[in-house]
Steps between C-alpha positions, in 0.01 A plus 500: 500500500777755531684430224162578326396793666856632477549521139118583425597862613772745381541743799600430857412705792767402754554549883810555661584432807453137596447413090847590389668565832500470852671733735807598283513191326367378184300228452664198272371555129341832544752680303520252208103549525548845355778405227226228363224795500737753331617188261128455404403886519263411739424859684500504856473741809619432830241629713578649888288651755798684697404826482895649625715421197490642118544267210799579473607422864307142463706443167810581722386278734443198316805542287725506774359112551594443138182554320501675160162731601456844340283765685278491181389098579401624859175666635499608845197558712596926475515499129223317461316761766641774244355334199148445688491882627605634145149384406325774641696725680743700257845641490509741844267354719629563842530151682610459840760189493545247849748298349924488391709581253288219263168684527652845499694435215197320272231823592770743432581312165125504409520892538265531837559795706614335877328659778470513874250748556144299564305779335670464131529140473256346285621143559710302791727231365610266808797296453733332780650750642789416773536828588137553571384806785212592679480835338482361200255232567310800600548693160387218363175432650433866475505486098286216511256661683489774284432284214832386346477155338689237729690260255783246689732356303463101664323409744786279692478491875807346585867452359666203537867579589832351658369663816121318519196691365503857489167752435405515132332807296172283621592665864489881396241441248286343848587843700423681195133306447414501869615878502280636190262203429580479181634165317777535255495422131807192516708498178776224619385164495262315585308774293512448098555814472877478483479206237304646299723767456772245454296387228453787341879580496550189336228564236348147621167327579385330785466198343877497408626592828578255800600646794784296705532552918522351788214696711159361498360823660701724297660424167187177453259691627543792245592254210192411539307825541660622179374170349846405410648116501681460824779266624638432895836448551527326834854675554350776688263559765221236419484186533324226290285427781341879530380465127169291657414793715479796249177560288704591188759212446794517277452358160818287547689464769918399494814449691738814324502772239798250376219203420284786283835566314514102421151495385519777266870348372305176453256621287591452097 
């Protein structure tokens, strides 16, 4: 069944961490993975919710673990926030920012005005933010109120890191909700909205796209909302025994990123 779902399509929607790495290592086959989808010109995005690094800074990243990733194959949850706001707010909105360099540096590139003054904002973007004040929790809540639109990049409550589980965007965006009442508009996943902006980069349909992770609540969850093919990689954070207990199921479920390389090699 993989081997057939696999080279039915001709893009790939890929995850990162715990798909092609884990920690600062990368995961056996993942980078031959690529070579065979460059080899067939099979376009592909790698698709992030951390909302702190650039493209660029991602590409740095993973290049420094040997992959050969441009910033043009990768979408992160800010630039895809960018692309979504672009739709209706134009060139010189003023948008208040909670968020790092990655955020800053995607609303600035999409030619919004930043802002900290409540009064003038016409939309909050909330990214993680490990910097974050009271004060500016506070501006925050007071643009709301006043009617900005609340958009959060992803909706991710906790980080795993070498250090345990640390608080998430999901954390502010909770202050932020219980503060103003207001829910956010989620780009990162599990929302389609990011993927089918990945799409859309990649001139694709959903019927051509499969999306590869290994987070039934996140990267599954929003193949699935954006009606996309979708593939678990059990090298990550689920397990082949939590695929009973979700009410949208993977369409095909495998050990490594390195075994969807074999199938699509396999193929004639």
């Amino acid at each position: 069944m993989l081997s057939a779902l696999v080279n039915s399509r001709r893009a790939f929607l890929v995850d990162l961490d715990g798909v092609i790495y884990t920690g600062s290592r990368p995961i056996p086959g993942a980078g031959e993975f690529f070579q065979v989808l460059r080899q067939r010109k099979l376009p592909f995005q790698l698709i992030t919710n951390n909302s702190t690094r650039t493209g660029t800074q991602v590409s740095d990243h993973l290049r420094g673990m040997g992959f050969m990733i441009e910033p043009e194959d990768i979408l992160t949850s800010p630039e895809a926030t960018a692309v979504f706001l672009r739709r209706d707010w134009p060139a010189g909105t003023p948008v208040m920012v909670i968020g790092e360099d990655g955020l800053v540096r995607a609303m600035v590139g999409a030619g919004f005005q930043l802002t900290n003054d409540s009064s003038r904002a016409k939309v909050v973007v909330c990214g993680l933010d490990r910097r974050l004040t009271y004060e500016r929790l506070v501006q925050a809540t007071g643009a709301i109120r006043s009617g900005a639109s609340f958009i959060a990049t992803n909706p991710d409550l906790a980080l795993p890191t070498e250090h345990g589980f640390l608080p998430g965007n999901g954390a502010t965006l909770a202050f932020l909700e219980a503060a103003t009442g207001a829910k956010p508009t989620v780009i990162g996943k599990p929302s389609p909205v990011m993927l089918e902006i990945a799409m859309a980069r990649l001139g694709v349909h959903t019927r051509e796209t499969v999306m590869i992770g290994d987070g039934l609540h996140t990267d599954i969850l929003a193949g699935a909302r954006a009606s996309v093919a979708t593939i678990l990689v059990l090298t990550g954070v689920a397990t082949i025994a939590d695929v009973a207990h979700v009410a949208y199921p993977p369409d095909v479920v495998t050990d490594s990123i390195d075994i969807v390389r074999r199938a699509l090699i396999a193929h004639v």
